[in-house]
ZAVORO-904327 format. One record per residue (C-alpha): x, y, z; residue in three letters; residue number from 1. Coordinates in steps of 0.05 Angstrom, whole numbers, always signed. Layout:
<pts>
<pt <X Y Z> ALA NUM>
...
</pts>
This chain:
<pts>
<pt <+2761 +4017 -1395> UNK 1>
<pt <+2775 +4057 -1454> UNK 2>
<pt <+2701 +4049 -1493> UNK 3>
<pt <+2738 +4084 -1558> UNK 4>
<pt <+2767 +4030 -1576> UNK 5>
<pt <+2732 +4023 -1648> UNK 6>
<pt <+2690 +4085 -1685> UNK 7>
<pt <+2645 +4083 -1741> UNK 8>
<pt <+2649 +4134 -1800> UNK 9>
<pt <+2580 +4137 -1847> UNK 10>
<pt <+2627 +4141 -1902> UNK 11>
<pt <+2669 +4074 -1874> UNK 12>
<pt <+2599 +4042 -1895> UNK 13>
<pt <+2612 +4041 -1963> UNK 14>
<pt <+2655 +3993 -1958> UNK 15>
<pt <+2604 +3945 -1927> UNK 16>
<pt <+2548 +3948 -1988> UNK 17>
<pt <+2591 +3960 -2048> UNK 18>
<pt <+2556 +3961 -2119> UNK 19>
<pt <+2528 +3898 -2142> UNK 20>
<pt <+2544 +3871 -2210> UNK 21>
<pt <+2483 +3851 -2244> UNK 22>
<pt <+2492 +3800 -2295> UNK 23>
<pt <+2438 +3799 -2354> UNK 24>
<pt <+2412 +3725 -2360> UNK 25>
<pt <+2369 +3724 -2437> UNK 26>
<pt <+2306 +3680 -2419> UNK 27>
<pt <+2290 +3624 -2464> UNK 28>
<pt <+2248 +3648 -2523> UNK 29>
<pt <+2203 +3608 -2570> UNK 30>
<pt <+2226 +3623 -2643> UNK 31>
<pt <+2179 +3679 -2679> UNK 32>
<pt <+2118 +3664 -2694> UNK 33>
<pt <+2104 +3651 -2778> UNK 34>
<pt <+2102 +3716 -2824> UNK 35>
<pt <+2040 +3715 -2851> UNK 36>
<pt <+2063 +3742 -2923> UNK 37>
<pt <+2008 +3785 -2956> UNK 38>
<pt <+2017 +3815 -3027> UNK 39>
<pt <+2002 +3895 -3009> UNK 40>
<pt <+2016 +3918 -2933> UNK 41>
<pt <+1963 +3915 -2881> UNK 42>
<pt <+1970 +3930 -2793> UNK 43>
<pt <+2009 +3869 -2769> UNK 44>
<pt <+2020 +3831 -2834> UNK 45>
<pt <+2078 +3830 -2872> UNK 46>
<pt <+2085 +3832 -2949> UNK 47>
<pt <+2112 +3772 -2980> UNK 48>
<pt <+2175 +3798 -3008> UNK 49>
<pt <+2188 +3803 -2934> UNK 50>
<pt <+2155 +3741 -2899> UNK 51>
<pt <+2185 +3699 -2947> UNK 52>
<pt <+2260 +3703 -2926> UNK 53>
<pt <+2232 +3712 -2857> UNK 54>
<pt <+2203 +3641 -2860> UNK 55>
<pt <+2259 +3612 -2893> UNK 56>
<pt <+2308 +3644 -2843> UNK 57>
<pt <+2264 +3612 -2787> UNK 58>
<pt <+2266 +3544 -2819> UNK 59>
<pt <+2343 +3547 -2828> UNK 60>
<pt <+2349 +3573 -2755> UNK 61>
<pt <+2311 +3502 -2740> UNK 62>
<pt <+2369 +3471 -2779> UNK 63>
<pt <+2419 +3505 -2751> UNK 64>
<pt <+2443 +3540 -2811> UNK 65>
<pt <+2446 +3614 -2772> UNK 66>
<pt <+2496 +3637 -2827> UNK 67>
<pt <+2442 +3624 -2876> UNK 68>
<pt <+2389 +3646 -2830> UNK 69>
<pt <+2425 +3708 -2829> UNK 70>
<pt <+2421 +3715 -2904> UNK 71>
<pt <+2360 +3716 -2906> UNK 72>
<pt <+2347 +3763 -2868> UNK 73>
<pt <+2389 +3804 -2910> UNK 74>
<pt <+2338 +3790 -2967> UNK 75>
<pt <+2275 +3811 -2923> UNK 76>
<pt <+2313 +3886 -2908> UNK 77>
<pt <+2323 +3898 -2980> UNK 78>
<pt <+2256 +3904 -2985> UNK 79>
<pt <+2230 +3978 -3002> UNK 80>
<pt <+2186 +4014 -2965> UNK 81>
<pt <+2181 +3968 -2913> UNK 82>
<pt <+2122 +3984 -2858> UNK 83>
<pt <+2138 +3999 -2786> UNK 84>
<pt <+2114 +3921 -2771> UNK 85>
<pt <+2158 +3889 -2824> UNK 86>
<pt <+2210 +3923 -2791> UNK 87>
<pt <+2199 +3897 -2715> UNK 88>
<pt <+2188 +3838 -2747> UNK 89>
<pt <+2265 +3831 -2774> UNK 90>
<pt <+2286 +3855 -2723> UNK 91>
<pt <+2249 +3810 -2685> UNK 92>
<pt <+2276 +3744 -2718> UNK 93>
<pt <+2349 +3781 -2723> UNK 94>
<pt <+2351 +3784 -2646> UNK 95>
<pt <+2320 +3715 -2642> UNK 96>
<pt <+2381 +3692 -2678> UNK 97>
<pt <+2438 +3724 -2646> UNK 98>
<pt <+2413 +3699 -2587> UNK 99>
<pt <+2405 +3631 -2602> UNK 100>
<pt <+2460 +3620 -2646> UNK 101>
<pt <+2522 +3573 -2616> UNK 102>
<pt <+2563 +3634 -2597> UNK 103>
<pt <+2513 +3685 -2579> UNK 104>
<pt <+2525 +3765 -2606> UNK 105>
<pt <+2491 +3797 -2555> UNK 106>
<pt <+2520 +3869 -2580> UNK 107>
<pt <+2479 +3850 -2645> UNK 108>
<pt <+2412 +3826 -2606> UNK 109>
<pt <+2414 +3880 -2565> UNK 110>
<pt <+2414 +3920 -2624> UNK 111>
<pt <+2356 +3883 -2658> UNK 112>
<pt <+2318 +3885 -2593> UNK 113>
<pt <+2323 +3964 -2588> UNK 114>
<pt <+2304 +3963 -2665> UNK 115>
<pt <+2236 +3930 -2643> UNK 116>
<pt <+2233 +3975 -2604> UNK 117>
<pt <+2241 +4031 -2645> UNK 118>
<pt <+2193 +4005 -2698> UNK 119>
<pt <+2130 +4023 -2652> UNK 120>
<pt <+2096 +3966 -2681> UNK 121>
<pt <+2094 +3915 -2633> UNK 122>
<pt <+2035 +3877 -2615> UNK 123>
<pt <+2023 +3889 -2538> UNK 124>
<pt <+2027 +3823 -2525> UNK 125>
<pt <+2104 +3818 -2540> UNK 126>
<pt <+2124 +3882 -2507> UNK 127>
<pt <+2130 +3860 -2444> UNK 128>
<pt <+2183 +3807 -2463> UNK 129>
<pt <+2207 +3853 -2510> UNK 130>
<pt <+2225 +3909 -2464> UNK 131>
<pt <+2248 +3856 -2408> UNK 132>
<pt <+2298 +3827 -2455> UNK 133>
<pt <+2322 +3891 -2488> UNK 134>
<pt <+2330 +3917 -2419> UNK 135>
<pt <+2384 +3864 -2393> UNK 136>
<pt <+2416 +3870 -2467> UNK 137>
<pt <+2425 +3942 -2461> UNK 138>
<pt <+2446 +3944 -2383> UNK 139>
<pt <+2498 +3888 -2407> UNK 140>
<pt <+2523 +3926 -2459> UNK 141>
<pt <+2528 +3984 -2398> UNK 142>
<pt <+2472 +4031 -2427> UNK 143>
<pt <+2450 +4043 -2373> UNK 144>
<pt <+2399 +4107 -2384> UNK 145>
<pt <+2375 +4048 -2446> UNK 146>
<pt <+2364 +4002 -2388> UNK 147>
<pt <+2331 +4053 -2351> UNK 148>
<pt <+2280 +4072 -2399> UNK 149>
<pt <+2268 +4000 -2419> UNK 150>
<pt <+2255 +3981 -2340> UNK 151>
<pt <+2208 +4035 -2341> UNK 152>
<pt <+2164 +4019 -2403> UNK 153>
<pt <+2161 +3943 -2368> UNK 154>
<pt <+2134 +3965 -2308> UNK 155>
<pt <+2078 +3992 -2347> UNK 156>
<pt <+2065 +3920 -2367> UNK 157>
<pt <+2073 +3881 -2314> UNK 158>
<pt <+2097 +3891 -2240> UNK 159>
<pt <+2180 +3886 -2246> UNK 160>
<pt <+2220 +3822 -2220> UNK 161>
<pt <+2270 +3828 -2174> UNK 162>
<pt <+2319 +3815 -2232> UNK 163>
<pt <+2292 +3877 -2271> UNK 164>
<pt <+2284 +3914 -2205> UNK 165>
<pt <+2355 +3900 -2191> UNK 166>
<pt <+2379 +3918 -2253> UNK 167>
<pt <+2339 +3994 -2255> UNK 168>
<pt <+2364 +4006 -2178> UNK 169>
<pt <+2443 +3993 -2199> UNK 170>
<pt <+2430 +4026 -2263> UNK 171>
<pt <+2400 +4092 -2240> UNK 172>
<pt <+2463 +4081 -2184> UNK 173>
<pt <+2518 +4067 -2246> UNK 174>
<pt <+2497 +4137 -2282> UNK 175>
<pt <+2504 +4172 -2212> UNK 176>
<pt <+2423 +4188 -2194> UNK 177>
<pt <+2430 +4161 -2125> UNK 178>
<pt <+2360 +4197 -2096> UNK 179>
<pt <+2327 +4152 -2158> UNK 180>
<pt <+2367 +4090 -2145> UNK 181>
<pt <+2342 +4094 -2072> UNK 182>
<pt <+2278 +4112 -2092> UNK 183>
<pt <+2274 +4043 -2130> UNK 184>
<pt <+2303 +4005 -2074> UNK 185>
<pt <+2252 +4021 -2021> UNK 186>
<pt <+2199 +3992 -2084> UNK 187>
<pt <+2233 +3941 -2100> UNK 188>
<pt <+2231 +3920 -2017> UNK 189>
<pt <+2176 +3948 -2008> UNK 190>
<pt <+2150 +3898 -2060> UNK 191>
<pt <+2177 +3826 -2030> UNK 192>
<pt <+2145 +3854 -1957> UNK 193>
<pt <+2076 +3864 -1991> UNK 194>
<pt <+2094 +3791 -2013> UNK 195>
<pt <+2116 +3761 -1943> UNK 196>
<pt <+2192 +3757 -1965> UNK 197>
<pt <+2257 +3791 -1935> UNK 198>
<pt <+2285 +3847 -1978> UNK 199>
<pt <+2347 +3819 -2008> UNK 200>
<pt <+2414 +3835 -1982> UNK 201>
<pt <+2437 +3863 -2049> UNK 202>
<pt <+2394 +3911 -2068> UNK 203>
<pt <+2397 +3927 -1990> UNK 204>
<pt <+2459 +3938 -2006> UNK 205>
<pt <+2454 +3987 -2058> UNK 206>
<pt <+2398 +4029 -2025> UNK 207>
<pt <+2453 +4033 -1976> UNK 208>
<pt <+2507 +4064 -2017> UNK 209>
<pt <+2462 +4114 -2049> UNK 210>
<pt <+2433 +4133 -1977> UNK 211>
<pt <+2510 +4152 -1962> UNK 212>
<pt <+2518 +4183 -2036> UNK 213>
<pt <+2455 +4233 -2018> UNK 214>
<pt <+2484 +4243 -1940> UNK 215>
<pt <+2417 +4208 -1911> UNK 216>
<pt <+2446 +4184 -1844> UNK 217>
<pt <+2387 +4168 -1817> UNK 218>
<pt <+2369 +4120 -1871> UNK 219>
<pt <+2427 +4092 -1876> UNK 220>
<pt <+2431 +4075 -1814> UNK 221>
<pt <+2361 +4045 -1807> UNK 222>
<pt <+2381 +4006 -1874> UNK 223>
<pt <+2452 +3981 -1845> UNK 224>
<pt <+2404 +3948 -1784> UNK 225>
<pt <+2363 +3908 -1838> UNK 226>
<pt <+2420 +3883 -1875> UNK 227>
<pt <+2439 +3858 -1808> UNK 228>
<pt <+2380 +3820 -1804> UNK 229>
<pt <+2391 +3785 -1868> UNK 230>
<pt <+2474 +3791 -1877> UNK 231>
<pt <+2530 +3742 -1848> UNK 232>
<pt <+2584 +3786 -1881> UNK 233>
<pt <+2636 +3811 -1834> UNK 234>
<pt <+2648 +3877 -1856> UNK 235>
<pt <+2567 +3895 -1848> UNK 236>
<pt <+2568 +3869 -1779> UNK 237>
<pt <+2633 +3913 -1761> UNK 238>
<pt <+2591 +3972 -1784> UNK 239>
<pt <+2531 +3949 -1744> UNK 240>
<pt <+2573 +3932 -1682> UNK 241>
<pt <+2627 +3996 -1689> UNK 242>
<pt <+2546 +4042 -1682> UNK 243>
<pt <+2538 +4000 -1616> UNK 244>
<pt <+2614 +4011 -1586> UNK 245>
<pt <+2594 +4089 -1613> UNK 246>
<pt <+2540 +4094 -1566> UNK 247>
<pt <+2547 +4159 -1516> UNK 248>
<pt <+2546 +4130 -1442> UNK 249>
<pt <+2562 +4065 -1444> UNK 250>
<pt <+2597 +4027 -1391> UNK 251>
<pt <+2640 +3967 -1385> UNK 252>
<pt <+2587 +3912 -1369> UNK 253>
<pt <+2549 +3940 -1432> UNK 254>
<pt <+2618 +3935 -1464> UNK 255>
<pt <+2617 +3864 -1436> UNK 256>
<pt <+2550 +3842 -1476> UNK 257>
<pt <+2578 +3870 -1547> UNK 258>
<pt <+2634 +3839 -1528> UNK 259>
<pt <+2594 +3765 -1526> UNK 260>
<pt <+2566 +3790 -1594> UNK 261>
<pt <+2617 +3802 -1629> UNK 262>
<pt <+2639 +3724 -1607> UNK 263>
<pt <+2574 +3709 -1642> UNK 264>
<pt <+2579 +3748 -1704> UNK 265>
<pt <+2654 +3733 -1727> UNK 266>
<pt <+2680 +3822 -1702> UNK 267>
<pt <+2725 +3802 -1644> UNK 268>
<pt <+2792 +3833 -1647> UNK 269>
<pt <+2858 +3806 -1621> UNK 270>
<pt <+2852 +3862 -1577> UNK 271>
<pt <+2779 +3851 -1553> UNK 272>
<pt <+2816 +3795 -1514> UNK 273>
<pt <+2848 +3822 -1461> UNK 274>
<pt <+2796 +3874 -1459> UNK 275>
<pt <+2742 +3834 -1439> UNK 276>
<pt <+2778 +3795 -1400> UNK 277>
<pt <+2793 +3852 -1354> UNK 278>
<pt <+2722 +3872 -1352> UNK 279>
<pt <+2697 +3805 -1333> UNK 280>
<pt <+2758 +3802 -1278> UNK 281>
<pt <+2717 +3871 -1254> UNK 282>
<pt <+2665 +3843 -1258> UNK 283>
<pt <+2685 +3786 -1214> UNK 284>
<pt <+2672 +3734 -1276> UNK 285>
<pt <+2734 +3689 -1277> UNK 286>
<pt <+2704 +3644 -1312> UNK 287>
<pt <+2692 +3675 -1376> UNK 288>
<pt <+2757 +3711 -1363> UNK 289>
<pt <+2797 +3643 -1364> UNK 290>
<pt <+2754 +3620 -1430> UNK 291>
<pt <+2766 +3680 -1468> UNK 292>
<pt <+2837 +3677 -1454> UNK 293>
<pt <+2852 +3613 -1469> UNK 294>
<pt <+2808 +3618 -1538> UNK 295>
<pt <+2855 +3676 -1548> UNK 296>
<pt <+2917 +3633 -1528> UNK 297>
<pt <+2938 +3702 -1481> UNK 298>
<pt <+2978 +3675 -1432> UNK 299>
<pt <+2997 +3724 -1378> UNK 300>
<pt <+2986 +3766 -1320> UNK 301>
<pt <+2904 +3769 -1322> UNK 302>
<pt <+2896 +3696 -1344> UNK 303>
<pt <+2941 +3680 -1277> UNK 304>
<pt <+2885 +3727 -1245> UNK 305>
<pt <+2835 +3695 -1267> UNK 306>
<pt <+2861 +3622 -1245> UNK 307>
<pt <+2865 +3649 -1180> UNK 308>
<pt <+2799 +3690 -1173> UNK 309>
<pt <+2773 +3619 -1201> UNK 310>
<pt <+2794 +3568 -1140> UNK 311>
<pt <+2746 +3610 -1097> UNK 312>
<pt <+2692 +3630 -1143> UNK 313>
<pt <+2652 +3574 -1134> UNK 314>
<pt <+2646 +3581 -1063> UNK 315>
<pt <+2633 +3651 -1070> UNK 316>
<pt <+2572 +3632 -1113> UNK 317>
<pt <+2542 +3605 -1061> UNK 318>
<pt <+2551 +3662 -1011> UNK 319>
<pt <+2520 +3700 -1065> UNK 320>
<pt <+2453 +3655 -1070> UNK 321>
<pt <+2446 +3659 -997> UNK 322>
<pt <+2456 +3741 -1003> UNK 323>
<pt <+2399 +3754 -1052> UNK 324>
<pt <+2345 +3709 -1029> UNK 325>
<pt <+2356 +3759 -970> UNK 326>
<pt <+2350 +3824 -1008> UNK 327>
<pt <+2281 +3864 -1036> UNK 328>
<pt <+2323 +3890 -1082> UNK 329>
<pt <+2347 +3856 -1150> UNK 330>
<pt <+2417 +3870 -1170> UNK 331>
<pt <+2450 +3816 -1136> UNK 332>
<pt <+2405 +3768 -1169> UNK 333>
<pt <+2428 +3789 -1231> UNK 334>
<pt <+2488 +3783 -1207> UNK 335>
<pt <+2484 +3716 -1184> UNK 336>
<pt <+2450 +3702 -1247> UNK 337>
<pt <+2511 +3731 -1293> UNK 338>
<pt <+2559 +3682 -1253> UNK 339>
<pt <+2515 +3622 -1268> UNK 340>
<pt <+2511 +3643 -1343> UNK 341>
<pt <+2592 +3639 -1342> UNK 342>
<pt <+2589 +3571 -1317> UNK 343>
<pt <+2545 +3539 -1372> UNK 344>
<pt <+2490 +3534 -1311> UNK 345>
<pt <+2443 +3561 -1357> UNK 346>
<pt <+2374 +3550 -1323> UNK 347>
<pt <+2404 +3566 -1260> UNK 348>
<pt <+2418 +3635 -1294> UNK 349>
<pt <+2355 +3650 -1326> UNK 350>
<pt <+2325 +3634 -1270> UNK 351>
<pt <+2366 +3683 -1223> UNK 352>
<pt <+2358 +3737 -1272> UNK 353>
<pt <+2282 +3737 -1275> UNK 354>
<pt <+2279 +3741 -1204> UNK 355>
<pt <+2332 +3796 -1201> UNK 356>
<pt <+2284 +3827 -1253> UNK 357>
<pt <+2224 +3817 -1228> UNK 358>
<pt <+2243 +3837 -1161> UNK 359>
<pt <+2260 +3903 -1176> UNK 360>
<pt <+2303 +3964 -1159> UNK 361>
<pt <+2357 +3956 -1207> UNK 362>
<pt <+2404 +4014 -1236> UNK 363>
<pt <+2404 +3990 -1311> UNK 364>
<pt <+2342 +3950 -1330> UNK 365>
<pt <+2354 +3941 -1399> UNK 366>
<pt <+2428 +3918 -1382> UNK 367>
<pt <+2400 +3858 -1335> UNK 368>
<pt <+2349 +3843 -1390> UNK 369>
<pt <+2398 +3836 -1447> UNK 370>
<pt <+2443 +3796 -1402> UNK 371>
<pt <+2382 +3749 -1392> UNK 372>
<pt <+2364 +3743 -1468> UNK 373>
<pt <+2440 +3725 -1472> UNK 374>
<pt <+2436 +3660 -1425> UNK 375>
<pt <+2368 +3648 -1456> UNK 376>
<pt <+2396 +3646 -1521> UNK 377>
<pt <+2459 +3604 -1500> UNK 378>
<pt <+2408 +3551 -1467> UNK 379>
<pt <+2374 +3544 -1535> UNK 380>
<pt <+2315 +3584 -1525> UNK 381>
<pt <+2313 +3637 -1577> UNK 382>
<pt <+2249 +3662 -1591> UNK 383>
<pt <+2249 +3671 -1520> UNK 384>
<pt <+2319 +3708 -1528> UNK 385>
<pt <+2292 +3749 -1586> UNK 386>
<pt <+2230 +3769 -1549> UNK 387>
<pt <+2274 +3791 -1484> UNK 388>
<pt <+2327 +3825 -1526> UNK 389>
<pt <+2262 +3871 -1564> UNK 390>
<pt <+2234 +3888 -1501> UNK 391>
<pt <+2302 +3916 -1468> UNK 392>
<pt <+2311 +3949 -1535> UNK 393>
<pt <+2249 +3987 -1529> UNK 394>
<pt <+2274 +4017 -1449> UNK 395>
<pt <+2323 +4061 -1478> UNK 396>
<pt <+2398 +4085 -1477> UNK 397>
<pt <+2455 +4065 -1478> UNK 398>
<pt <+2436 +3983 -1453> UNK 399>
<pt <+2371 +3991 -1495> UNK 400>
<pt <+2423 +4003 -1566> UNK 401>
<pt <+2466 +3938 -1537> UNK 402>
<pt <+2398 +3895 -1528> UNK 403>
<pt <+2372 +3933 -1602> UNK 404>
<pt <+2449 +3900 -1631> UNK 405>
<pt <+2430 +3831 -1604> UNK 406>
<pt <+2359 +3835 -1631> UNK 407>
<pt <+2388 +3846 -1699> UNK 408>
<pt <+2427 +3779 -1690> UNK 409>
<pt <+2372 +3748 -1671> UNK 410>
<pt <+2327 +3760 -1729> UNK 411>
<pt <+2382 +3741 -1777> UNK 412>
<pt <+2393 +3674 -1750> UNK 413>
<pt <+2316 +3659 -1739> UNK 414>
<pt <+2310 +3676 -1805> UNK 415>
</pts>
């Protein structure tokens, strides 16, 4: 059996975590607070030729009237000499308006909001909304080094969200600083696992493509196996199962088990048919031969094989019973526990297997012990399953990367 049947490329993994579009959602604000209008400028008051139209714009923005709120506005900036706090605070009822208004201008908040900004007088109480805001507004707007800077002055505020954490990973990845952009993915999950959660599968995602943009195979790859753990897209499990079909020494029965994978996970090609088929005829499984065929709808020369390696199989079986319970040695327990499997005798098999197991003396360990998580998973048991597959993982080569494949499968779906 020809085991280079598919290959994986790093670069081919691009394809399975491309960029995420972020889209900036404005939280709900409360309008501004009253100007408090004072008749000479003092720190955080405003002068009444200023708070005037400010309150009047906020009354008409409670009426609606945004065209007149606007006006007013207009009024409070022709004041002279304005201080650096009557300037946030236009600014600060501007962007309140284009926000709110029926058909928001989100170019014009956005520049309101980097106006605040810009005034340096806002109280520290507001900044963390108003960096939070200013940063979606400018990463909208596709400022992204804006964004950047304004998700950095947040986090000195409060700990980021995984909407602003999202938004300074694809940002730092949109202006082409992939070791930073992967630098704030491993926070950002590092962050939900502190808090009990599963890192999310886009920023995963992301991480991903700028491990490939800064050639870190060895991070992607350990990334590509936790978006397996969390992903039920096709094209991330045809990366994750096209690293397990890569694997140097692997034989057909090992084949075999992917093969029952990628049944599971949605990868089998219209070739994998007559593939496994053949191995399982090899492998003196007619059984799952016949079923694979006939799921396939590949009538022919093997599914005639497997008809007639079929009539006697069952008799066989028990020839094969009477064989192990004779032998010291394992392997035709596992054997005899593989055939039961194919049948949908699935006690029968886990029960064979952990005596082929536990007796002893067998060539591939790992091999029998994913082959056991497989008819423990298929009886219903999975944390069993899981807990088999983890421990064959940990034995090794090429059966220990098969039974490392199937553990990824099974943390996604316990998940």
């Amino acid at each position: 059996m020809n085991k280079s049947i598919r290959r994986a490329a790093m670069a081919a993994l691009i394809s399975a975590a491309t960029a995420t579009a972020v889209t900036a959602v404005i939280p709900a604000q409360a309008a501004p607070a009253r100007a408090a209008p004072q008749k000479g400028p003092a720190p955080n008051q405003v002068r009444t030729v200023v708070g005037k139209p400010l309150n009047d714009a906020q009354k008409l923005t409670e009426a609606k009237d945004f065209a007149g709120a606007l006006a007013k506005i207009k009024e409070a900036e022709a004041a002279k000499d304005r201080t650096p706090f009557e300037n946030y605070m236009i600014a600060k009822y501007t962007g309140f308006i284009y926000v709110n208004q029926p058909m928001p201008d989100y170019e014009a908040a956005r520049a309101a909001y980097n106006a605040q900004i810009e005034s340096g007088a806002a109280p520290d109480a507001e900044k963390a909304s108003m960096y939070g805001i200013a940063m979606r507004l400018n990463y909208q707007a596709k400022d992204y080094a804006g964004a950047i800077k304004d998700a950095m002055e947040l986090a000195a505020f409060q700990p980021l969200d995984d909407t602003s954490h999202l938004v300074l990973i694809q940002s730092y990845y949109n202006v082409m600083d992939y070791a930073n952009s992967a630098a704030a993915a491993k926070a950002q999950i590092a962050s939900r696992e502190a808090a009990g959660m599963k890192p999310t599968e886009d920023v995963l995602g992301l991480l991903l493509n700028a491990q490939i943009r800064t050639k870190d195979e060895a991070g992607a790859r350990t990334t590509l196996d936790t978006m397996a753990t969390v992903s039920k897209k096709q094209e991330v499990w045809e990366q994750v199962m096209d690293f397990a079909l890569s694997q140097q020494g692997m034989t057909d029965h090992h084949l075999l088990n992917l093969y029952r994978l990628a049944i599971q996970v949605g990868t089998f090609k219209d070739m994998d048919y007559a593939a496994m088929a053949t191995i399982d005829l090899t492998n003196q499984l007619p059984a799952e031969a016949k079923a694979v065929l006939t799921k396939g709808n590949k009538p022919g020369e093997l599914l005639t094989q497997a008809d007639q390696m079929g009539a006697k199989d069952l008799d066989t079986l028990k020839e094969l019973a009477t064989e192990a319970a004779k032998q010291t040695n394992g392997e035709i327990d596992v054997k005899l526990g593989e055939s039961y499997y194919t049948y949908g005798r699935y006690d029968e098999a886990i029960a064979a297997l952990q005596k082929g197991i536990e007796k002893g003396g067998l060539k591939d360990v790992a091999d029998a012990q994913t082959t056991l998580g497989i008819a423990l998973w298929a009886a219903g048991k999975k944390p069993e399953a899981l807990a088999v597959f983890e421990k064959a993982a940990a034995a090794g080569g090429p059966g220990a990367s098969v039974a490392h494949t199937w553990t990824l499968y099974g943390k996604r779906e316990a998940a």
